[in-house]
N, C-alpha and C positions, 0 to 999 in steps of 0.2 A: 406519348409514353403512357399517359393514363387510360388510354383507349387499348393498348396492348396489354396494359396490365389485367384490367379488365374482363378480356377477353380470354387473358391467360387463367384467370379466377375461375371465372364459368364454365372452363375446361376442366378444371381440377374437380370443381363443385361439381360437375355432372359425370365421372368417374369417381368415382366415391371410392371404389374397395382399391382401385391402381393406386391413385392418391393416398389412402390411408396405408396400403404396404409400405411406398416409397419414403414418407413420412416417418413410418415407425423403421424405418432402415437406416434412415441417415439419424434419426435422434439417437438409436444404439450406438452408430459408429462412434458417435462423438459425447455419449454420457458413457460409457461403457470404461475406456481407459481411464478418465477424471473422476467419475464415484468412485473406479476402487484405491484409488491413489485416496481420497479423500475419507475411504472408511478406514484404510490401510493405517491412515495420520491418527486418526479417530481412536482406534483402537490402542492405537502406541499411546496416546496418551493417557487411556484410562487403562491402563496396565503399569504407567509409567507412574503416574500418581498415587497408587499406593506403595507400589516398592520404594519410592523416595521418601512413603511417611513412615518408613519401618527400616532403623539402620542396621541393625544387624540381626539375625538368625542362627540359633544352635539347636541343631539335632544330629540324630546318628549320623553316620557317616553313611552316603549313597546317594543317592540322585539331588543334585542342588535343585534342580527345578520342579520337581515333586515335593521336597521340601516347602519350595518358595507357594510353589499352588496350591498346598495345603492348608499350608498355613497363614498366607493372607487373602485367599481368595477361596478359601474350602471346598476346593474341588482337588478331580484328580484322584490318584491312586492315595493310600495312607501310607505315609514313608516307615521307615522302619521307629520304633519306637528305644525310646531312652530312658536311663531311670532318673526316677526326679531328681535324686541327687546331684544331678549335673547343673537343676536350677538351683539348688544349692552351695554351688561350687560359685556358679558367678555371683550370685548374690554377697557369699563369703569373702567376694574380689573387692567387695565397694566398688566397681567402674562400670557398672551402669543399673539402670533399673528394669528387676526380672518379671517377667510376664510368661508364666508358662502355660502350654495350650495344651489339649489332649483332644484333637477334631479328630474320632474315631468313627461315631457313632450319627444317627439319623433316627428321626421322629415324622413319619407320615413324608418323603421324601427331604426334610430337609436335614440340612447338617447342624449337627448338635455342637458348640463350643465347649470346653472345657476351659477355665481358665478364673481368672480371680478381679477383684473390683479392680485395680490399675488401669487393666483393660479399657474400660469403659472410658476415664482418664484420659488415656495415653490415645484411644480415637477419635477426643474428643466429644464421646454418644450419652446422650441425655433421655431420661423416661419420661416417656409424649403421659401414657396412662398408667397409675398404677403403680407400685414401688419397684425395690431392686431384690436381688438377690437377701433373703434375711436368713434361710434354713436349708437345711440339705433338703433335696427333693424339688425345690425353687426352681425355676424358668423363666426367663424374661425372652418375649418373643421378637424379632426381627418385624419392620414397620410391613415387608412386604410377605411376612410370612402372617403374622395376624388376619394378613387381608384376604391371603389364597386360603386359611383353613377356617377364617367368620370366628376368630375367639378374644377373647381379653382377659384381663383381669380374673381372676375365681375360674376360671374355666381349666379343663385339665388334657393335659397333652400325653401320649404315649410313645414309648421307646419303640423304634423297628427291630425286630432280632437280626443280628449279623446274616443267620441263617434258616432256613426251614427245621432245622434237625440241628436243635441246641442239646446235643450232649453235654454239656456241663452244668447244664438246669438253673441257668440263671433266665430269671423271670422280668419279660418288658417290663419298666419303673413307668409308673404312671404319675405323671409329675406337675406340679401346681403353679400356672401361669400366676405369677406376683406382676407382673406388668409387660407392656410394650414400650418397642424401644421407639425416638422421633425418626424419622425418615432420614437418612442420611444420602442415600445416592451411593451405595458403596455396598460391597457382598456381605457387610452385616445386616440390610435389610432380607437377607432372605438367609437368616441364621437363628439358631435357638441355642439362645446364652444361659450356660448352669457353671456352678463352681463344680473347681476342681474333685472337689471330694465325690459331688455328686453323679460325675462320667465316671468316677473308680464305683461308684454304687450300681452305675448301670453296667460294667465289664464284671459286677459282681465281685469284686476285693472286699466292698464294705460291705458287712450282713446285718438283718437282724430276724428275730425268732419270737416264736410264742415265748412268755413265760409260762412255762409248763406248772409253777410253782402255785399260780395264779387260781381261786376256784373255777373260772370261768376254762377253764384249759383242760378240765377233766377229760372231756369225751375224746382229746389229742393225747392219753395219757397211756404209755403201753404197761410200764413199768415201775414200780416207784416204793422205795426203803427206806431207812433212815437216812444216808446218805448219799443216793442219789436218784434220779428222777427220769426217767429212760420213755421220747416223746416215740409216737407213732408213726404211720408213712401220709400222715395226713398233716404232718408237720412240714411247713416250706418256709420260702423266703419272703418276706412282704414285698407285695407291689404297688407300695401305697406307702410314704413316709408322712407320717402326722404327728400333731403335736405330741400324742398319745402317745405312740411308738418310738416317739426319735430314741430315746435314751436307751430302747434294744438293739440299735444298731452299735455295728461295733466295727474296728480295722481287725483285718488276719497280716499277721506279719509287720514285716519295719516298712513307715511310709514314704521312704527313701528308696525304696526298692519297686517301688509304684511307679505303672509306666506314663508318661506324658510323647510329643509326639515334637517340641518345640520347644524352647524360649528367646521368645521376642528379647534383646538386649537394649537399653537406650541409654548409652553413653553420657556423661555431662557435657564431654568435650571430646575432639580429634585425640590431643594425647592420651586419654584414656580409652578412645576407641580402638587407637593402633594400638597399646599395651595390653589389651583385651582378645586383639586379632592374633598377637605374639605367642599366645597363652595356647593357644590352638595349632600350632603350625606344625607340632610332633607327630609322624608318620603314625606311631604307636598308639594316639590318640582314638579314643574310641569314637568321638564325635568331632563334629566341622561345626565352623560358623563359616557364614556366607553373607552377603551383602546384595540384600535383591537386587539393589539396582545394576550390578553386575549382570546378575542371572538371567535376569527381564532381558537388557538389554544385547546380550546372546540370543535369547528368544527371540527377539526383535529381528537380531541381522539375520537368523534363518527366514523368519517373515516376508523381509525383503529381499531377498533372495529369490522365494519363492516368487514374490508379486513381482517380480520383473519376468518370470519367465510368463507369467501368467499376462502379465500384459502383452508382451509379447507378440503370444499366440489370440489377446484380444485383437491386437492392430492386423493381423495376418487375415482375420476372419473379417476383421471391418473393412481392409481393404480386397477382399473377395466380395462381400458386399457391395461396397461399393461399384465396384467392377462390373455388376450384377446391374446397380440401380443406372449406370451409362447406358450396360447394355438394352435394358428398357427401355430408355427413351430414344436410343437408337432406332429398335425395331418398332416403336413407339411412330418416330416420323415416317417411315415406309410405308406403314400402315394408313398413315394420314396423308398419302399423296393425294388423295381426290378432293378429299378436303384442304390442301392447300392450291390446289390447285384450281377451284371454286372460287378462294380466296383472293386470285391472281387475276379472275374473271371480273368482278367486281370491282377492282380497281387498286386493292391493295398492293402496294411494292412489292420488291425483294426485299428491302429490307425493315419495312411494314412487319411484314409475316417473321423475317427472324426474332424482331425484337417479342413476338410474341410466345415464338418458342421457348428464345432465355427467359422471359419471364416465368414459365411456366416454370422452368427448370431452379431458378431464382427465391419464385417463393416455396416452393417445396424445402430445399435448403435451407430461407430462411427459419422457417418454419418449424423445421427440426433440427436447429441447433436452437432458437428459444425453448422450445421443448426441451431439450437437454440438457441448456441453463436452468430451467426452472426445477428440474430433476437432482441436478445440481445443486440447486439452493437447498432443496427439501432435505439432502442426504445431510449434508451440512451442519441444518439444524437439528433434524430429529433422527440420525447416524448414530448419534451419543447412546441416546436413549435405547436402540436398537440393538446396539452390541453391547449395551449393561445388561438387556435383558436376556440376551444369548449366551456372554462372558459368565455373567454374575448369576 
């Protein structure tokens, strides 16, 4: 048996490229169907674990799962927008505690937060460097966004405009990194956290202006009488809030009319979740709440859905392969009749020479299903990581 194995070895070793196809054909056939099941699981659960840490969800009324990916994973389309007042309406409920979000906006690709200290709280996220939120124009950066753009602390970050051609002349806010966040493993590493007032600063609700009144503001001065003070076209909007400035900014309008995009709800308890859920169920209702784990788990059975037809058509192609790697070593022995037949000369059996054939055939097999356990284990352990950095 050792002597065929052997033999069968030195066979494989001295075809190197047939061995290395066969090899790499039978590890697909058999990693192929079990990584994707395994990423498939993978996935489900890092999609599952946040929807479970977020119980309920209010915004406009329209796509719950554009909702759900906006707002806890800040991707995706921007859903339709609501006025805060509606976080004021459950706040006003006492049944649960309001966290509202306004993920509209992006700084150097990433997604900008809008939202208020709870947050932080309610994610459980703590400042690795650097303080929190203290002033409008404040940013605290995501652990994996500090690291893809080299900043920290004092360093300053810039708003992306929505578009090339900002007709409405609001000016990117260049805004003042107060700290970074700890590394969490979750889509607030790759976010940039500002309060609420200061995303209505960057969609330009909030303003502020020269004081024209000021000496230093002459040369901005077009016009100016006893009662009042008429600036030039070299008057704009700060893109820079500092200590200096803050007290020129100012709200236009009621701040209840200001749009946010979300609020996160977190109940005390079940009966105030369902009396909260109750509160929303009117057709006429301008906004939904929703329960991600629902929504996810919709997403999910589409998923699986999918992954079954996809497997499917994995085994369809693995057993084409396969079929392929028979018919090789079929046309494999034909090819070796003078050489088995050498082998018959010297005194080797019939059944000498088969066992050296199954061997062949044997450890190829073996071979490429440890191979494909080991690919296996790999997806396993570093899958996670993988589809956070794909997902997230």
């Amino acid at each position: 048996m050792s002597n065929a194995l052997y033999l069968a070895w030195r066979y494989l070793a001295y075809h190197k490229v047939k061995t290395a196809i066969l090899i790499t054909s039978i590890t697909l056939i058999v990693f192929l169907p079990v990584g994707l099941r395994v990423l498939v699981r993978q996935s489900e659960e890092q999609l599952t674990v946040r929807a479970e840490a977020t119980p309920l969800l209010v915004g406009a009324k329209g796509s719950p799962l554009e909702l759900v990916l906006n707002s806890l994973y800040f991707q995706g389309d921007v859903p339709e927008t609501m006025r805060y007042a509606q976080a004021i309406r459950v706040d006003t409920s006492r049944l649960a505690l309001v966290i509202p979000l306004y993920v509209r906006f992006e700084a150097q690709g990433h997604p900008i937060v809008g939202t208020t200290l709870e947050y932080f709280d309610f994610r459980g996220i703590r400042i690795a460097s650097g303080g929190g939120l203290t002033m409008l124009g404040d940013c605290v950066l995501g652990a994996r966004v500090a690291e893809a753009l080299g900043m920290g602390p004092g360093d300053r970050v810039i708003t992306s405009p929505e578009s090339v051609f900002d007709l409405a002349g609001v000016y990117p806010l260049r805004m003042h990194v107060r700290g970074v966040l700890e590394f969490s493993d979750s889509p607030d590493d790759r976010a940039i956290f500002v309060d609420l007032k200061t995303a209505w600063v960057i969609e330009g609700l909030v303003h502020g202006h020269v004081d024209l009144s000021s000496p230093e503001a002459r040369a901005q001065v077009l016009q100016r009488d006893s009662t009042n003070v008429v600036g030039n076209a070299s008057v704009v909007q700060y893109q820079e809030i500092t200590a200096e400035n803050l007290d020129e900014f100012h709200f236009h309008g009621d701040q209840e009319e200001y749009p946010i995009t979300a609020v996160i709800a977190v109940p005390p308890d079940q009966r105030a979740r369902t009396i909260l859920r109750g509160r929303y169920s009117s057709p006429d209702d301008l906004v939904q709440i929703v329960e991600p784990t629902s929504v996810i788990d919709e997403l999910l059975d589409t998923v699986l859905t999918v992954q079954t037809f996809v497997i499917a058509a994995v085994v369809v192609v693995g057993i084409s392969t396969l079929a392929t790697a028979i018919l090789v070593f079929m046309l494999s022995l034909r090819l070796r009749r003078r050489e088995i037949e050498t082998m018959r000369k010297i005194g080797g059996s019939r059944s000498s020479i088969g066992w050296v054939m199954v061997s062949e055939i044997v450890v190829v097999i073996v071979v490429g299903v440890v191979l494909a356990g080991g690919l296996t284990v790999l997806t396993s352990r570093f899958g996670s990581a993988v589809i956070r950095a794909v997902i997230f």
